[in-house]
Each structure stands twice: as C-alpha cells, then as structure tokens.
N, C-alpha and C positions, 0 to 999 in steps of 0.2 A: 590472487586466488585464495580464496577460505576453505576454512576446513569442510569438506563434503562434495566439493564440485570436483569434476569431473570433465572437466573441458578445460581449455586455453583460449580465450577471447581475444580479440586486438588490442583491449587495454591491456590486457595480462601481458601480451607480448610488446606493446610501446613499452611497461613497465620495466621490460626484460631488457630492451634496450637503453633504458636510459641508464637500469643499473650496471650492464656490460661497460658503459660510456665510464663511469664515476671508477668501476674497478680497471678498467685499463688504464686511464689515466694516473690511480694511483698505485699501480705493476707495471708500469713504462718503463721504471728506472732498471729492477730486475729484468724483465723481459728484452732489453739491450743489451743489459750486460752478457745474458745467454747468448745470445746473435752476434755480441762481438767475439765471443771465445772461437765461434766456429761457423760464422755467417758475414755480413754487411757490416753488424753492428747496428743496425736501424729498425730492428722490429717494432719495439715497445713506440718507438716515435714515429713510428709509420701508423700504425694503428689507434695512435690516441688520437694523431690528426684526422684519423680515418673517421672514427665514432663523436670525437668533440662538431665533425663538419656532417655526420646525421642526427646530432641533437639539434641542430639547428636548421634542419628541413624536416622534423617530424610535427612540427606544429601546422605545417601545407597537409597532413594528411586529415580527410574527415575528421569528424568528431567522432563516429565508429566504426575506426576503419575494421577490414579483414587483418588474421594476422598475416594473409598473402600478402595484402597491400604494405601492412610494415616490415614483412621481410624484404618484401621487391623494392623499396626506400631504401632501404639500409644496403642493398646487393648493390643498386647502382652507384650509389655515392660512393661506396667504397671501392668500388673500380675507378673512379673519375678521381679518388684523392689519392689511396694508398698509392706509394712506389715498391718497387721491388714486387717480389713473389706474393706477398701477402694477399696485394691488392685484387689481383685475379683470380687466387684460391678462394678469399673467402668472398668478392665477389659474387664468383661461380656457386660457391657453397648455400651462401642465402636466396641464390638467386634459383636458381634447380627448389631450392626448396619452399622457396613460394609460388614457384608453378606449381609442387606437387601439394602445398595448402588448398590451391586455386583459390574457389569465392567460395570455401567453410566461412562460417560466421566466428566457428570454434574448432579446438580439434581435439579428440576424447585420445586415449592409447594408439588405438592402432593409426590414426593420421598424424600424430605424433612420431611414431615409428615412422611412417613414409617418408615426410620430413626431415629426420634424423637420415636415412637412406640415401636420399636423392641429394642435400648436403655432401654427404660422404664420396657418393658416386661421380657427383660432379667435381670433385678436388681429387680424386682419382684420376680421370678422366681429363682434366687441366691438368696437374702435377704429372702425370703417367708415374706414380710411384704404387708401391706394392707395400703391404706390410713387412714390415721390419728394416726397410729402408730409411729409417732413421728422419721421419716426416711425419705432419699434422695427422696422416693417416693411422700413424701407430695410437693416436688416443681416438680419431672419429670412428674405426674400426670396432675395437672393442666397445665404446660407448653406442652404436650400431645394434650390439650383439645382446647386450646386458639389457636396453630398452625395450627390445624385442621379447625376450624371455621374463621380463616382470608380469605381464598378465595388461590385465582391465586397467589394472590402476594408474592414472596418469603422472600422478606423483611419484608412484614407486618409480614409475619407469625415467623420470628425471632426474633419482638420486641415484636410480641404475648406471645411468648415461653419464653422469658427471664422476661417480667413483670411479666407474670402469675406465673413462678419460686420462685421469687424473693416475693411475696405475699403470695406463698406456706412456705416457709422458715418461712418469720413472723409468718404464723399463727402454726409453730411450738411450739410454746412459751410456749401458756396455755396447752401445749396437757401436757397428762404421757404416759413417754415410755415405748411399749411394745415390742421392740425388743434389742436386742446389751446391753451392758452395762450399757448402758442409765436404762433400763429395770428393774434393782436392786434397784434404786432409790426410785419407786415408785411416789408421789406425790413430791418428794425433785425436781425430772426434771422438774417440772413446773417456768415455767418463763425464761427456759432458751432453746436459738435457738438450733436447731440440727445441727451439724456441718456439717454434707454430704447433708443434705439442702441446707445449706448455699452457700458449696463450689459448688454443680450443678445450683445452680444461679448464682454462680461468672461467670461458665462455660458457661452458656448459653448467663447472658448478653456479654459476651466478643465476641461469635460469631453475636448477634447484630449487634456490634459495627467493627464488623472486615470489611475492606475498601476491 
C-alpha cells in the first residue's frame, strides 16, 4: 500500500501474509519460550508450521485474488496444520473474517473494522474467553476498539489496531489465567505475557507495517 490509498486489496493482503510468515518464523524461538513458562510450550512452532504451510498454498490462489479469498486460505490451512489452541482460534479468527470481507475487491476503514470485529468475535466465541482472562483476546479486543475510533483512515486505523494489540498483550502480565493451561497456574501466571497475545500483536503490527 502507497502513500494515499485508502483501500486493502488482495495483493496488500497476500503481502501481509507473507510478512506475518517471515516474522513468526523469525519470533518462534521467543514466542515458545512464553508458552512454555505458562502453556504447552509449542506456540511459536505451532504457528511457524502453521504460516511456512500457507506460503506454500498461496500461490493456488488467483492472480487477484479477494482479500476474502486470502484470509479464507490462510483460515483453513491453519486449522488443518496448527496443534493445540492456536489452530482453532486463529483458524476461526481469519476465517469469520473473510466471510465478513466476503467478495470486496478492497476494503477502506470501516470493512476493515468489520474484519478486525468478526476475527475477534469468532476467538471469542471459540475460546469462550472474556477480557482480562489472560487470552489472545486481551490484545484483539482493544485492537478492536482503537481501529474503530481512528476515523476514515485505513492506515490510522492499522497502527490503531497494532499499538492497542501490543498494550493489550503487556497488560497481560499481572493478570491470572482463567482459560487454557495457563489456568492451572493460578497466581504462578502472574508476571508472565500470554503468548496468543503476544503472537496477535506480532500479527497485527506486521499488517501495520506491510507497504
């Protein structure tokens, strides 16, 4: 995306995945290490598997595709690869959110918002988690909120969505977890980031930043 547009096209969004692919890949090592303090231990290599195995079906899609169509790509793969929680959440996450792309060509602010929305709702809705429960939702929530309140501008509302993420995540820390694994813990979770936080901040700023 160049300076002045105002849409997200399918390449914009192939783009976004290829760069999600390169930065989880290389935040795997970090992103396990969170997950083993207070999870599986398999995040980071759950999800590089996840994205390394949609780079290598995003070339099946059109030459221009929708971004429905490369969210609905990347939604089923990652249910057919990831293990553990991941797989389903963000599954479910891409996948709600290219029904609610549907067949846009592009998508300006407010279906960007939708998107943002229907991701959230649908790892809601799978997870059955609430805010402050110590889950991916403590950064898709806020990031939710901040994209909505940017306005017109499609960009604002990406760097809305990725800071506010990325805020959500930290203030994962002092929580105790009431869902997943984590949840056993009890007070022992405190102090320590949520991983599916962490990783849908990675995701969000990455679309940010994606050109």
């Amino acid at each position: 995306m160049t300076a002045g547009e105002t849409t997200l096209d399918g390449a914009w969004t192939r783009r976004w995945i290829e760069a999600v692919a390169a930065a989880v890949a290389e935040r795997k090592s970090a992103l396990t290490a969170l997950d083993r303090a207070i999870g599986d231990g398999d995040h980071g290599e759950n999800l590089d598997r996840g994205f390394q195995a949609v780079l290598g079906k995003l070339d099946a899609l059109d030459e221009q595709p929708t971004p429905g169509a490369v969210l609905k790509l990347v939604a089923t793969t990652l249910i057919s690869t990831v293990g553990g929680a991941a797989g389903p959440l963000y599954g479910t996450a891409f996948l709600k959110g290219a029904m609610a792309a549907g067949d846009r060509q592009a998508l300006d602010a407010a279906a960007l918002v939708e998107v943002l929305t229907a991701a959230r709702d649908g790892i809601v809705a799978r997870g059955k988690a609430e805010p402050n429960d110590k889950t991916m939702v403590d950064a898709w929530g806020p990031a939710v909120e901040a994209a909505a309140a940017a306005g017109d501008d499609v960009r604002a509302a990406l760097e809305a969505a990725a800071g506010a993420a990325e805020a959500g995540a930290v203030a994962t820390e002092p929580l105790v977890a009431h869902k997943g694994r984590a949840s056993y813990l009890g007070d022992r979770a405190i102090g320590h980031r949520d991983p599916g936080a962490e990783s849908s901040a990675l995701i969000l700023r990455v679309a940010a930043e994606t050109q």
